[in-house]
N, CA, C and O of each residue as an XYZ file, in Angstrom:
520
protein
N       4.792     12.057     38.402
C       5.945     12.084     37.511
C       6.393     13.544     37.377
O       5.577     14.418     37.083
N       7.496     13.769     37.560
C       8.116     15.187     37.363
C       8.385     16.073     35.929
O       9.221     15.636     35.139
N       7.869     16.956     35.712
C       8.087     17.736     34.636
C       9.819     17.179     33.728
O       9.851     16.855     32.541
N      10.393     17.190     34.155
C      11.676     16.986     33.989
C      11.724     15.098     32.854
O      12.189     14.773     31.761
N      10.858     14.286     34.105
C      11.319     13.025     33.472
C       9.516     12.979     32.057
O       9.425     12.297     31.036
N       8.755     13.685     32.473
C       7.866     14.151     31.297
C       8.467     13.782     30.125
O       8.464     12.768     29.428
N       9.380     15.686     30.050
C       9.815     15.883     28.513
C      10.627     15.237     28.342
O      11.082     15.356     27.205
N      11.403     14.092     29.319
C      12.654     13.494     28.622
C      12.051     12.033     27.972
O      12.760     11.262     27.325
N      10.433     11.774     28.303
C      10.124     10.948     27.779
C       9.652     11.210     26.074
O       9.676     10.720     24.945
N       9.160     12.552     27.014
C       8.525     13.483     25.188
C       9.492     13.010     23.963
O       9.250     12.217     23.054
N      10.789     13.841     24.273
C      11.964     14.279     23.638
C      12.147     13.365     22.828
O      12.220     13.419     21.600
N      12.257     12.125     23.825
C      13.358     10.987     23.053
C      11.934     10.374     22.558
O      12.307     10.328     21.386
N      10.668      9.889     22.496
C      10.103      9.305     21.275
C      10.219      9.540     20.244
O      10.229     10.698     19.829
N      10.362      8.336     19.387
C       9.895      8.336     18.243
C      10.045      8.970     16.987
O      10.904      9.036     16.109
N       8.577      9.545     17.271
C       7.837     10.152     16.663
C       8.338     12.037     16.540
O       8.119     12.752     15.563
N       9.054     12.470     17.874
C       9.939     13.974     17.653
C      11.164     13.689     17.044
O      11.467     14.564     16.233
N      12.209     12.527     17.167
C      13.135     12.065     16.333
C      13.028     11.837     15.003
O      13.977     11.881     14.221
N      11.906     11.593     14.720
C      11.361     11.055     13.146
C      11.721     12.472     12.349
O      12.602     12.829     11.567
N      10.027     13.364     13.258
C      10.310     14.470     13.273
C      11.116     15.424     12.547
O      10.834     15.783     11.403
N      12.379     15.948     13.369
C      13.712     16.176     13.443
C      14.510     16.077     12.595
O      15.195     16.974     12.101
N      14.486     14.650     12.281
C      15.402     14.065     10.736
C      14.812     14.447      9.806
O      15.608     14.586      8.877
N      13.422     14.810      9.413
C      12.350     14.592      8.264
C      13.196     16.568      8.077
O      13.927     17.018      7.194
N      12.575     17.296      9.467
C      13.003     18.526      9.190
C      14.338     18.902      8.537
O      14.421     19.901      7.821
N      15.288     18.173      8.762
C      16.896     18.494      8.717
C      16.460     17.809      6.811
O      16.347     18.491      5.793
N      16.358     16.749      6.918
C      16.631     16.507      5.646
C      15.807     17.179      4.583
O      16.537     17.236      3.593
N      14.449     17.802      4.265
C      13.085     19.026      4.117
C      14.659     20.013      3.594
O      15.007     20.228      2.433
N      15.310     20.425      4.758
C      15.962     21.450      4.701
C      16.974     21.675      3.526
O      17.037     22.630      2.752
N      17.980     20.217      3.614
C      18.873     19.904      2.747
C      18.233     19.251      1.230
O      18.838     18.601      0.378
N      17.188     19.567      1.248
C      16.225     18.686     -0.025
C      16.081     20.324     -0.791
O      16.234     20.836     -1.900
N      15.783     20.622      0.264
C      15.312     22.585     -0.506
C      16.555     22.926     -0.516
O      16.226     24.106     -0.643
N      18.005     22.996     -0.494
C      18.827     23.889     -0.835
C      19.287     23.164     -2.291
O      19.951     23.821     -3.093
N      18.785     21.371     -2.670
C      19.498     21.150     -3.719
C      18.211     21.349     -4.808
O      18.477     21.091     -5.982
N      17.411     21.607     -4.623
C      16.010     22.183     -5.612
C      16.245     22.868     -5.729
O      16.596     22.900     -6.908
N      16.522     24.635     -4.891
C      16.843     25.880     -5.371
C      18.339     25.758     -5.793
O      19.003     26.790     -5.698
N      18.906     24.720     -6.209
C      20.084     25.084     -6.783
C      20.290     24.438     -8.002
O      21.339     24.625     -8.618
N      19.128     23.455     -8.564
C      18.877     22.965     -9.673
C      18.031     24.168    -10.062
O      18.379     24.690    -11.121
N      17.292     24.564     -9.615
C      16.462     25.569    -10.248
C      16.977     27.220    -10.737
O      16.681     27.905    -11.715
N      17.830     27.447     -9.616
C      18.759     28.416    -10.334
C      19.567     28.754    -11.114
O      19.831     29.761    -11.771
N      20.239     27.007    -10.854
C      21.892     26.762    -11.939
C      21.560     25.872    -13.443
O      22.149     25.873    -14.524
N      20.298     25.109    -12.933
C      19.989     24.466    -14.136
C      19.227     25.000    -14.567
O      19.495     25.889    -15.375
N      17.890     24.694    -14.213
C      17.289     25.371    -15.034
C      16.352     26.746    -15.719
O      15.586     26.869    -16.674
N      16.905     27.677    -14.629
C      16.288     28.800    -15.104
C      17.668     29.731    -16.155
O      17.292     30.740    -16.753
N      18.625     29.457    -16.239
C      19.341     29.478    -17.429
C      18.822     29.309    -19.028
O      18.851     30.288    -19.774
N      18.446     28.277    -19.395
C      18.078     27.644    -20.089
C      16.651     28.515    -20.708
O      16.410     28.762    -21.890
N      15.890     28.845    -19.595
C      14.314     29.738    -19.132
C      14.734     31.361    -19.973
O      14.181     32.000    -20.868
N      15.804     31.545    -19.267
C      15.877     32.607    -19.550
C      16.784     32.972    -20.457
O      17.137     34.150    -20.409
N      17.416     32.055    -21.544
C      18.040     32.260    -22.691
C      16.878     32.393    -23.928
O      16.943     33.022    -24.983
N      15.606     31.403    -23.279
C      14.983     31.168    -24.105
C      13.848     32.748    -24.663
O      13.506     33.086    -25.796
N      13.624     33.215    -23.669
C      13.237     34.607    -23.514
C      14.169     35.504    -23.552
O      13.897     36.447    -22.808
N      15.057     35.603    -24.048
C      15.918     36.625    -24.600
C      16.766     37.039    -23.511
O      17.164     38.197    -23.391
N      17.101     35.921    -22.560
C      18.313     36.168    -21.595
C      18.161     36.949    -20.477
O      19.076     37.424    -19.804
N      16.613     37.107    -20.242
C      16.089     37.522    -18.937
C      16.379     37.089    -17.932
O      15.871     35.986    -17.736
N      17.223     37.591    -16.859
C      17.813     36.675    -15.592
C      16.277     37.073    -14.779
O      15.807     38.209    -14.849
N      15.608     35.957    -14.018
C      14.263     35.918    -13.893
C      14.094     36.682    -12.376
O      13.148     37.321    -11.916
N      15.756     36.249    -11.660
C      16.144     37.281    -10.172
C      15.771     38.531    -10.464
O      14.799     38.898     -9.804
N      16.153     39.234    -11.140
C      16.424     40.509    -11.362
C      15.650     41.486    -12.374
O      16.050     42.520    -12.908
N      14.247     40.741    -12.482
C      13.227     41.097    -13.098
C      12.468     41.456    -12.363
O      11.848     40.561    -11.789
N      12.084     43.055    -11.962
C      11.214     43.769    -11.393
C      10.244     44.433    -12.100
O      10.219     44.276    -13.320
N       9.232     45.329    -11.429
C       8.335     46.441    -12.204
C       8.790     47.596    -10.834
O       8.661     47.338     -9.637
N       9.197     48.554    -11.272
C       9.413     49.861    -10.680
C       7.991     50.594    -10.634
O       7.101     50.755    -11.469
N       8.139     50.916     -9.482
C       6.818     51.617     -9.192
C       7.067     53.081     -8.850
O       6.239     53.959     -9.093
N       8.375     53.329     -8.213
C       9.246     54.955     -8.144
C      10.425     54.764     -8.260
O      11.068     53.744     -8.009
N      10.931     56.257     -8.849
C      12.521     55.703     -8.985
C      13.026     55.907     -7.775
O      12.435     56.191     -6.734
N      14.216     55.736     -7.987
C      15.072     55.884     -6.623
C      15.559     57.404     -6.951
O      15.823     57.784     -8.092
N      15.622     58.027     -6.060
C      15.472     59.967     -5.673
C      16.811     59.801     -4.224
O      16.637     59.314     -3.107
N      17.840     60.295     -4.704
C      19.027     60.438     -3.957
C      19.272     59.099     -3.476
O      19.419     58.025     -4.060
N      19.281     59.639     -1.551
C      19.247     58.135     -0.855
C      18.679     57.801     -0.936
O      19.005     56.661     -0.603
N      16.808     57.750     -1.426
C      15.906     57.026     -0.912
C      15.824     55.984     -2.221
O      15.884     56.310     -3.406
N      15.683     54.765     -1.722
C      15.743     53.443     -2.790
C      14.666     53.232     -3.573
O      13.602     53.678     -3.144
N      14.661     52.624     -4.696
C      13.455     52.575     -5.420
C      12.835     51.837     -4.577
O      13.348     51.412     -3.541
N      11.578     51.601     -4.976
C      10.437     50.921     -4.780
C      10.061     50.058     -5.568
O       9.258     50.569     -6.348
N      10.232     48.945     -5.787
C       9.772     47.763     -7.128
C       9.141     46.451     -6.376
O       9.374     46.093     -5.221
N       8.415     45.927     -7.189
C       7.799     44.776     -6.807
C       8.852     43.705     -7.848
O       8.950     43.781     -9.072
N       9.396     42.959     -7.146
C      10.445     41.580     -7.450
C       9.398     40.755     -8.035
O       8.687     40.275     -7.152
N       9.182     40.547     -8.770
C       7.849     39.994     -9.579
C       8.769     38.534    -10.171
O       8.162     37.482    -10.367
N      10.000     38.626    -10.367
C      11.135     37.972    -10.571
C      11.390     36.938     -9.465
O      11.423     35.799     -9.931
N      11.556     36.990     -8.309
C      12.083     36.667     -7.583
C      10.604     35.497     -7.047
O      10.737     34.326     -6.691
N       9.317     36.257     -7.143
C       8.420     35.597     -7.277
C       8.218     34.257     -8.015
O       7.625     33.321     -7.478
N       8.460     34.226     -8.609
C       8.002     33.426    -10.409
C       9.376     32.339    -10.029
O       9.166     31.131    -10.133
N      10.620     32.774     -9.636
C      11.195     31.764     -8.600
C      11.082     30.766     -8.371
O      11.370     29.719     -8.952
N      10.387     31.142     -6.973
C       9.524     30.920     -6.219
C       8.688     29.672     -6.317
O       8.694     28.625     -5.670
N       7.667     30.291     -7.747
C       6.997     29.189     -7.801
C       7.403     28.419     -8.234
O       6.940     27.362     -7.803
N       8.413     28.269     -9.253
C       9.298     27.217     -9.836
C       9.942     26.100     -9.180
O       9.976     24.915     -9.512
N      10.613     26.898     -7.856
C      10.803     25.987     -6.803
C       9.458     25.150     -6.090
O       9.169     24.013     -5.719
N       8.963     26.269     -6.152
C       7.761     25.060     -5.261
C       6.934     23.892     -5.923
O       6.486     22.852     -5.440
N       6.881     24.506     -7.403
C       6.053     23.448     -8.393
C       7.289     21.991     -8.240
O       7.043     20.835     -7.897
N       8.592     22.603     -8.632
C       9.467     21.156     -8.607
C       9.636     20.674     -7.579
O       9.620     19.461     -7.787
N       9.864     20.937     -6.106
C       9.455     20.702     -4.796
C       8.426     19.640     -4.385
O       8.710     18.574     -3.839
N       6.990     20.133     -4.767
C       5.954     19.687     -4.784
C       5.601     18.302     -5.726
O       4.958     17.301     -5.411
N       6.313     18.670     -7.066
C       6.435     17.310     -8.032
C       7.330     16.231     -7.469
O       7.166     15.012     -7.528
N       8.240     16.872     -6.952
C       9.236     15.600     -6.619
C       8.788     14.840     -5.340
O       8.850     13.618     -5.208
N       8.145     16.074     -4.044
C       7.619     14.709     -3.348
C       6.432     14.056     -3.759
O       6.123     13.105     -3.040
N       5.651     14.305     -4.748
C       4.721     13.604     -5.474
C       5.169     12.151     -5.981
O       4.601     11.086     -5.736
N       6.169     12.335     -6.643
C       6.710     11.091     -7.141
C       7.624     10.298     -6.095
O       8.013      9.218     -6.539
N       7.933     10.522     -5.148
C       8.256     10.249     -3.739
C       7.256      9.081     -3.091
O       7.310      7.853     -3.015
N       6.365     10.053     -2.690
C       5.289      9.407     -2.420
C       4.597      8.001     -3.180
O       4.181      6.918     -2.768
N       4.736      8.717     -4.628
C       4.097      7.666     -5.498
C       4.511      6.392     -5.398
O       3.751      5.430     -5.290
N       6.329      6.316     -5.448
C       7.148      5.521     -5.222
C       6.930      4.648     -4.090
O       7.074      3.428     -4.162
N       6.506      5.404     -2.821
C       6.565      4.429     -1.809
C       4.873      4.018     -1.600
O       4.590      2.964     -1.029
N       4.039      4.731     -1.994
C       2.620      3.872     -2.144
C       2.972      2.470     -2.994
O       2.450      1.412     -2.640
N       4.100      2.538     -4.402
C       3.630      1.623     -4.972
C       4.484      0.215     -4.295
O       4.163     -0.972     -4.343
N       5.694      0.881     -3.656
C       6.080     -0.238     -2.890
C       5.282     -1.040     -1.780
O       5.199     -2.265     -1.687
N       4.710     -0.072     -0.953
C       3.519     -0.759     -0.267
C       2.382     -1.503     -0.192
O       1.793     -1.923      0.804
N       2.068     -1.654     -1.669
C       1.237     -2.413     -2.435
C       1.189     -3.596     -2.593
O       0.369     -4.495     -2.406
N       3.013     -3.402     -3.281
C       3.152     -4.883     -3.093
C       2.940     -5.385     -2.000
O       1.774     -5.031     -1.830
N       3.195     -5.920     -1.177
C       3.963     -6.154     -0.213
C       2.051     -6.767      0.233
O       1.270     -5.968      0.749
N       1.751     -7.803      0.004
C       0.327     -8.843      0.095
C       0.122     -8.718      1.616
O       0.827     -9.143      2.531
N      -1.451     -7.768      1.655
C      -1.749     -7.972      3.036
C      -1.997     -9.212      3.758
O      -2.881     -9.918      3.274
N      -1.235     -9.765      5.135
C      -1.387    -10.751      5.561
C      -3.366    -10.896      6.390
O      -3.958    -10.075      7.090
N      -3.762    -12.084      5.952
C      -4.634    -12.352      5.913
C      -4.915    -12.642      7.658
O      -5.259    -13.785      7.959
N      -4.806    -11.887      8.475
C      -5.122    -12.189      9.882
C      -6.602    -12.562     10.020
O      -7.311    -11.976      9.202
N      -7.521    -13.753     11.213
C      -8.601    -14.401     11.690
C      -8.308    -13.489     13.053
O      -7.250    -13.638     13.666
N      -9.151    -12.693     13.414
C      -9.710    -12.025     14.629
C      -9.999    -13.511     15.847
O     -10.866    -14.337     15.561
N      -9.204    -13.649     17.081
C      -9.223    -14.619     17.557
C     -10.627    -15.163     17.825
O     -10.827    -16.377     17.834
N     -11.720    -14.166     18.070
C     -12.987    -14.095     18.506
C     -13.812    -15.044     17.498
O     -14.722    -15.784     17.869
N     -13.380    -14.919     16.220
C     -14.443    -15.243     14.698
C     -13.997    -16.715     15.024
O     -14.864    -17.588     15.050
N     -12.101    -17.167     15.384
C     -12.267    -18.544     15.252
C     -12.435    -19.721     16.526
O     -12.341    -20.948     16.501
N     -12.755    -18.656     17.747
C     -13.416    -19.149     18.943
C     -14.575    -19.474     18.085
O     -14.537    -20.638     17.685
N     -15.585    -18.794     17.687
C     -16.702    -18.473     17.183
C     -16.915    -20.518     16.099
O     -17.422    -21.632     16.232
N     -16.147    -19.750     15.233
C     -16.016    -21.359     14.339
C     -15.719    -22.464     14.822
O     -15.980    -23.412     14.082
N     -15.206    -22.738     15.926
C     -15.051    -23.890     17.117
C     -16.074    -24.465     17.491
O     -16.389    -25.654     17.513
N     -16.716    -23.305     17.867
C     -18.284    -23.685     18.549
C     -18.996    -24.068     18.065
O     -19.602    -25.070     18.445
N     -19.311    -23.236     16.679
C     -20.053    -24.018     15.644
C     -19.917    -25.189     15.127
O     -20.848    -25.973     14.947
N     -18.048    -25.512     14.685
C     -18.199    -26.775     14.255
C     -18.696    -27.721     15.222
O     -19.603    -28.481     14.885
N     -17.887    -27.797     17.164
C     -18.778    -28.399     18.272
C     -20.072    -28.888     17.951
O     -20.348    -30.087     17.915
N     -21.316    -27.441     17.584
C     -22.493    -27.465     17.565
C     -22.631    -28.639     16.731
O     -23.285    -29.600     17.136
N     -22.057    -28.639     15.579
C     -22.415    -29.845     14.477
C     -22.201    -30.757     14.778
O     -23.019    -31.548     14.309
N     -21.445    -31.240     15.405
C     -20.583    -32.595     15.453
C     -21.979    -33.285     16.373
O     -22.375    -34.392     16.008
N     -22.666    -32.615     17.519
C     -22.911    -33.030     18.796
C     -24.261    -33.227     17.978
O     -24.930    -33.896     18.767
N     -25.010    -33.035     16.892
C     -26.313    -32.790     16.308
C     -26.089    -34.247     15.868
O     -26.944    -34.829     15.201
């Protein structure tokens, strides 16, 4: 088989399409989290603390000396960060939760392994012939 018809088998499964979509949509899932988290609710965060915009909260470590730029650790931009990731992380939690509990329902079908009811054939046979 040729390299060529390989990856075109690769490509098109499945499982890299699944993939693909999961990534694209990951993507568009994180721009509307960091935009609840910026517009909603770190407003609110930071009225409550005396109107601290939480971006633009650093610790200076040197000042800035002509051209050369300060030096600060974004300690702000951090704390973010985690905000996004904690609500990120919660929401596919409850995601998840959601579709475990749908799966639940849903009554495992009770399949007989063909072998067990070969098996019970024989036996009943055995009886009958006793």
């Amino acid at each position: 088989m040729s390299i060529v018809k390989e990856f075109k088998e690769f490509a098109v499964k499945g499982n890299v399409i699944d993939l693909a979509v999961g990534i694209i949509i990951g993507a568009a899932f994180g721009k509307i989290v960091t935009s609840i988290v910026a517009d909603v609710i770190m407003p609110p965060i930071g009225l409550l603390i005396g109107g601290v915009d939480f971006s633009d909260l650093v610790i200076t470590l040197k000042a800035a000396e002509g051209a050369t730029p300060a030096v600060v650790i974004s300690i702000g931009k951090f704390i973010q960060t985690l905000i996004d990731f904690t609500i990120i992380a919660f929401a596919i939690f409850l995601l998840i939760k959601v579709i475990n509990k749908v799966k639940a329902k849903e009554p495992p079908a009770a399949v007989t392994p063909p072998q067990e009811l070969l098996l019970r054939e024989i036996r009943d046979l055995l009886r009958e012939k006793k």
